[in-house]
Structure formats: C-alpha cells, structure tokens
C-alpha atoms as one frame of an Amber mdcrd trajectory, in Angstrom:
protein
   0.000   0.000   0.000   1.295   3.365  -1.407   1.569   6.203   1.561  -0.123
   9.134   0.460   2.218  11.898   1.631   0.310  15.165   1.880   2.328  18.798
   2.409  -0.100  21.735   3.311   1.541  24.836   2.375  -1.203  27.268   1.715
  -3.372  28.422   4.998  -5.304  31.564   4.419  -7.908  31.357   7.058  -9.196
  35.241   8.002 -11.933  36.536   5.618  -9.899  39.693   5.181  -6.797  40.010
   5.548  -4.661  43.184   5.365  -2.657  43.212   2.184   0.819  43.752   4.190
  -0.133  40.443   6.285  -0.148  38.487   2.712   3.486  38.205   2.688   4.030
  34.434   2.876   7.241  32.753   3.591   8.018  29.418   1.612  11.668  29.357
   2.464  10.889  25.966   4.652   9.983  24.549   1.259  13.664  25.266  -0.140
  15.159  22.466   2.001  12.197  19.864   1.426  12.333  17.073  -0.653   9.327
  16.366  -3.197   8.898  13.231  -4.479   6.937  11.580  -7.749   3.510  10.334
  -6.095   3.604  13.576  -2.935   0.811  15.690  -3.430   0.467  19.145  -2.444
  -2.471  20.603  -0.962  -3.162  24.412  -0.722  -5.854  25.211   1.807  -7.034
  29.297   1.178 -10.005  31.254   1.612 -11.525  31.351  -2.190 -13.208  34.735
  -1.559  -9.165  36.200  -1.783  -6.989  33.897  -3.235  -6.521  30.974  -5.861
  -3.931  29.015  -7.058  -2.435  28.978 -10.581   0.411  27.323 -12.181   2.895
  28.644 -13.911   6.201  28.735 -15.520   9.544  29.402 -14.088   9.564  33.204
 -16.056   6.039  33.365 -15.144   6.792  32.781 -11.593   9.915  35.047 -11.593
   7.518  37.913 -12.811   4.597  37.013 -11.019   2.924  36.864 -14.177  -0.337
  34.906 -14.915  -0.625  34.040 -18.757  -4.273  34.566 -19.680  -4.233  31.629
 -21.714  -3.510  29.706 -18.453  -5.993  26.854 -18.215  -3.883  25.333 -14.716
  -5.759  27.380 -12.228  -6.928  25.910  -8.885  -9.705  28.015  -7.108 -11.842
  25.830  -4.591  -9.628  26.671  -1.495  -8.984  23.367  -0.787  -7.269  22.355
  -4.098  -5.149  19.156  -4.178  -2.331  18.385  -6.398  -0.308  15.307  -7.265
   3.430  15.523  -8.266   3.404  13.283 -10.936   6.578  13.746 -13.119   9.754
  15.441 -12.117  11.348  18.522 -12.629  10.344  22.030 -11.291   7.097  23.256
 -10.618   6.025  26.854  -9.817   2.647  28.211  -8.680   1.213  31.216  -7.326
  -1.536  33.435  -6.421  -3.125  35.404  -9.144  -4.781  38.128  -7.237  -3.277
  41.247  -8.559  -0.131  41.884  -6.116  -0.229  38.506  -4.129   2.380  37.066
  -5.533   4.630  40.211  -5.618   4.279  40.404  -1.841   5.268  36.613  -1.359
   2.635  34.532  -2.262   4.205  31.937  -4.913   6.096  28.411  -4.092   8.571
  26.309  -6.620   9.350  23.073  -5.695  11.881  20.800  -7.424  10.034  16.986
  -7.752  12.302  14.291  -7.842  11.911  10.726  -8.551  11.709   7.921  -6.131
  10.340   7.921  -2.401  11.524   9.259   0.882   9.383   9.396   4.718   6.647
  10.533   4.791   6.218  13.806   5.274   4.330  15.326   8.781   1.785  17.658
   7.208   1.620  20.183  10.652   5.369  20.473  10.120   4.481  22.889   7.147
C-alpha cells in the first residue's frame, strides 16, 4: 500500500486580511524534498486567493498568462506531483504574488518518509 504523503503549504484562514499580512514565507519549502507520487495541498479562503500554475519566467515575474488553463480556485485544491522537474505556482490576485505569495518546488523521482503535514 502506497503512503499518500500530503504537504499543506497554503493556509489563508481570516476573511480579510490586510494586504501587508499576505506576505508568505516558503523558504521551509527550499530544504524539502518532493517526491513523484507527494501531493500538495493548498488550503485558502476562495473569496481572496486561488492558485495557478505557472512557468519558471512566469513565476519570476509574477505573471499569470491569460491563456492559463492550470488554475486551482476551490480553497482546498489538491495536487499530485506526478513527473519530475520544477514546478512553480502562485496566487493570481493582482499583487499577491509580488508580496510573497508563490512556491517552486523541485520533484524528484523515487520515495523518501513521509512527510508530517503540521510540520508545514
């Protein structure tokens, strides 16, 4: 039996939120390992945010293509790492991402321990 590995690394829970509390740090995701099979899971208030993904230019601009048909917006939005390589997502409310609100992971192939969700 596969374990499902989940990593929660989105938590918007206030209906509103003052824009200079958006800033959101994923430096703990720059020493994680992702693995083929993980899946993320980004838990947000819909109302204020969603979830789009993008490419690495994209991401370094905070720029959401308009053609972009990889956009998440339930607030409770799960996703499974299924090839490897790097992935990049962010928010695209105007200025979300600018203040911090983006993650890129690098997914790698083959398993590691499972991963303590509240440790995100």
């Amino acid at each position: 039996m596969a374990i499902h590995r989940s990593l929660v690394i989105f938590a918007i829970v206030a209906l509103m939120v003052p824009a200079i509390s958006l800033t959101t740090d994923f430096v703990w995701a720059k020493d994680k390992q992702f693995f083929v099979g993980d899946t993320l899971v980004f838990t947000y208030n819909a109302t204020f945010h969603n979830v789009y993904k993008v490419n690495g230019d994209d991401f370094q601009s905070c720029t959401v293509p308009s053609n972009n048909s990889l956009v998440f917006f339930t607030g409770n939005d799960t996703i499974k790492l299924a090839t490897t390589g790097n992935e990049w997502y962010v928010c695209g409310v105007i200025g979300h991402c600018d203040l911090g609100m983006k993650l890129n992971i690098t997914v790698v192939d083959g398993t590691g321990p499972a991963a303590d969700p509240s440790a995100a």
